[in-house]
C-alpha positions in Angstrom: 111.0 102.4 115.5 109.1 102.0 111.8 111.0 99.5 108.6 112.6 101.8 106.9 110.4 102.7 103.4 110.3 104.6 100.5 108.2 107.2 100.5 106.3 106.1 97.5 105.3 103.1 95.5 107.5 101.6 92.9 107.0 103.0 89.3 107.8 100.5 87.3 106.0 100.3 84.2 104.1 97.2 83.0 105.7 96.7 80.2 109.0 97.0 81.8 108.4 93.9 84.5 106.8 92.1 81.8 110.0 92.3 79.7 112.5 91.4 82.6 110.0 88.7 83.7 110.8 87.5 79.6 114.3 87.8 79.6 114.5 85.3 82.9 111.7 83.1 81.7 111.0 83.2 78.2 108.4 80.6 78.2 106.2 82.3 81.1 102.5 83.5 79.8 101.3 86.2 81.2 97.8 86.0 79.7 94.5 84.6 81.1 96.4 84.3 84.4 97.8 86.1 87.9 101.3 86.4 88.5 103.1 87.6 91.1 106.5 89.2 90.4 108.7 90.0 92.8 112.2 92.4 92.5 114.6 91.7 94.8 116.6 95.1 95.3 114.5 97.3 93.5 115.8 100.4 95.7 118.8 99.0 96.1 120.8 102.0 95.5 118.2 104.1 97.2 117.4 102.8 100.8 119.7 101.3 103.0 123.2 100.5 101.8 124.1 101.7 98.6 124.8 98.7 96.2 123.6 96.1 98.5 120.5 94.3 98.8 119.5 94.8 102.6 117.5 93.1 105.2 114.7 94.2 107.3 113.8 97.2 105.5 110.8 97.3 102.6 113.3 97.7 100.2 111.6 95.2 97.2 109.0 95.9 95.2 106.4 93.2 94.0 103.8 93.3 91.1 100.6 92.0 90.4 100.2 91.3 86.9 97.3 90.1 85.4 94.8 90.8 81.8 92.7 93.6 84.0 95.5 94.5 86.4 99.2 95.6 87.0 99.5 97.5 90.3 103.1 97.7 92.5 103.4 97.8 96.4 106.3 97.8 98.0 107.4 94.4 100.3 110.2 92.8 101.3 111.7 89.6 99.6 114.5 88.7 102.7 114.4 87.3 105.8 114.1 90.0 108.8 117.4 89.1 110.2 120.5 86.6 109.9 120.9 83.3 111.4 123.7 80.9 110.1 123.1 77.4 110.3 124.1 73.9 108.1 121.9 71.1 107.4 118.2 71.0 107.1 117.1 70.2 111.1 116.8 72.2 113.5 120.3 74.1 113.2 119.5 75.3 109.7 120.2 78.9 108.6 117.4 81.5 107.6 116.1 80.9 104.4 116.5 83.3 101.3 114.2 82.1 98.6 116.0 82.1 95.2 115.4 84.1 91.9 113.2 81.9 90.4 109.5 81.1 89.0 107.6 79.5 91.4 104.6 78.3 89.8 103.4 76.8 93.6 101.4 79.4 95.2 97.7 79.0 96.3 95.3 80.9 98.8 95.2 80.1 102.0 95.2 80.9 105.7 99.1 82.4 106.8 99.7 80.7 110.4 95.9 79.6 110.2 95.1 82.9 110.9 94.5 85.4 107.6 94.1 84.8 103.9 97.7 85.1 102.4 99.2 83.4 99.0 100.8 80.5 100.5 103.5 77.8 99.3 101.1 74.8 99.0 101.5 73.5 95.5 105.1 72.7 95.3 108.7 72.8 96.4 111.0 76.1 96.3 114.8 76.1 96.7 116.2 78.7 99.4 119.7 80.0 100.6 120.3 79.3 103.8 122.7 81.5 105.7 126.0 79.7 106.7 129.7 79.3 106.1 129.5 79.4 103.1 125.5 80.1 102.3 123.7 76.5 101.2 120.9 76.0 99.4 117.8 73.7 100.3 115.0 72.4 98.2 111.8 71.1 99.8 108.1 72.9 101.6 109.3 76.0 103.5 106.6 77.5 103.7 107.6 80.8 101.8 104.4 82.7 101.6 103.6 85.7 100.6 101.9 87.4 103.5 101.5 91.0 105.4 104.4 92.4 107.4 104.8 94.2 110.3 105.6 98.1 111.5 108.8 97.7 113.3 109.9 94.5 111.9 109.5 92.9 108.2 108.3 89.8 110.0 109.4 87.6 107.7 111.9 84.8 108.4 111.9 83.6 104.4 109.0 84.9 103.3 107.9 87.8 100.9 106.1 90.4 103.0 104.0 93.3 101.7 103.8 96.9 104.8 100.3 96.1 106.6 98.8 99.6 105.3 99.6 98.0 101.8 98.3 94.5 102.6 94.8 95.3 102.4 94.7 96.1 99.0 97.4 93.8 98.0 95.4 90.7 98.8 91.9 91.9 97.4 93.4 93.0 94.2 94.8 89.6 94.2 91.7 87.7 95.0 89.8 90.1 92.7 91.7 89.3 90.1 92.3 85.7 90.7 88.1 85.3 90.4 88.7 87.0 87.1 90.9 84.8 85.6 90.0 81.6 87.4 86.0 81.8 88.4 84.9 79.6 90.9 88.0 77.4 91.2 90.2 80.7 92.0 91.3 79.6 95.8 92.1 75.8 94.1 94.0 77.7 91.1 98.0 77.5 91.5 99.1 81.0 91.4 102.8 81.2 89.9 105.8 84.0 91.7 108.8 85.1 90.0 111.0 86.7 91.9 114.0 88.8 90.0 117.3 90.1 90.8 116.5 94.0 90.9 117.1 97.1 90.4 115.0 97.1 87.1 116.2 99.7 84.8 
């Protein structure tokens, strides 16, 4: 059985992430740079339960955003399933990364295996799932990579369908050469992921 899906891409306009993106993070500067923006919910009301923000369906949206560029896919920004946990060893819950920016993104190899934007620059704070939820700073490993067909494969990270993928990550290389030139794979690349739906 497929992820659930909508049917078409998100249609958020550029100027509309680029204004929630503001009124989260004021200070963020969009020019002469990629960003990734992520919205966590964006079909919220739409796909899957109605007023709830569900897992393991591509029910998120994320943006690339650059001087040359703004194009939408749709992805998912939650782990594929629920496991609740304490601590930080081996009985930790599944990890939820916050709304946040994330200015710690580079590109690199997902699992050593494919050419993803991974966490590599810096620290991220999560929600774990427990009782109650807890949150935990440090190097998850949150990257933003492809997902799968019948599962969102994703146990924390942001995951984009695998038909999308393709073009997800060479617009974002593309683009990345653009801004960046020869240093683009060494160039920190910064998320922001928002509390959705955008209106």
């Amino acid at each position: 059985m497929t992820v659930a899906r909508p049917a078409s891409r998100p249609r958020a306009s550029r100027s509309q992430i680029v204004a929630a993106v503001k009124a989260a993070h004021p200070a963020h500067d969009f020019r002469g740079r990629l960003t990734v923006v992520g919205v966590r919910g964006y079909y919220r009301d739409t796909l899957g339960a109605v007023g709830r923000n569900d897992r393991a369906i591509y029910d998120d949206a994320l943006f690339l955003v650059s001087d040359d560029a703004f194009v939408a896919f749709n992805g998912n920004t939650d782990p594929s399933g629920y496991r609740a946990g304490s601590g930080r060893g081996a009985g930790k819950g599944m990890a939820s990364l916050n709304p946040g920016l994330w200015p710690v993104y580079r590109f690199d190899l997902h699992s050593g295996k494919y050419l993803a934007l991974c966490q590599r620059a810096g620290r991220v704070t999560v929600t774990r799932d427990g009782n109650p939820p807890y949150e935990d700073t440090g190097m998850f490993g949150i990257n933003i990579h492809r997902g799968g067909v019948r599962t969102t494969s994703s146990e924390g990270c942001q995951t984009i369908p695998p038909d999308q993928w393709p073009a997800f990550i060479a617009t974002a290389q593309d683009q990345a050469k653009r801004a960046y030139g020869a240093d683009w794979k060494g160039e920190t690349i910064t998320y922001v992921l928002l509390e959705g739906p955008i209106t």
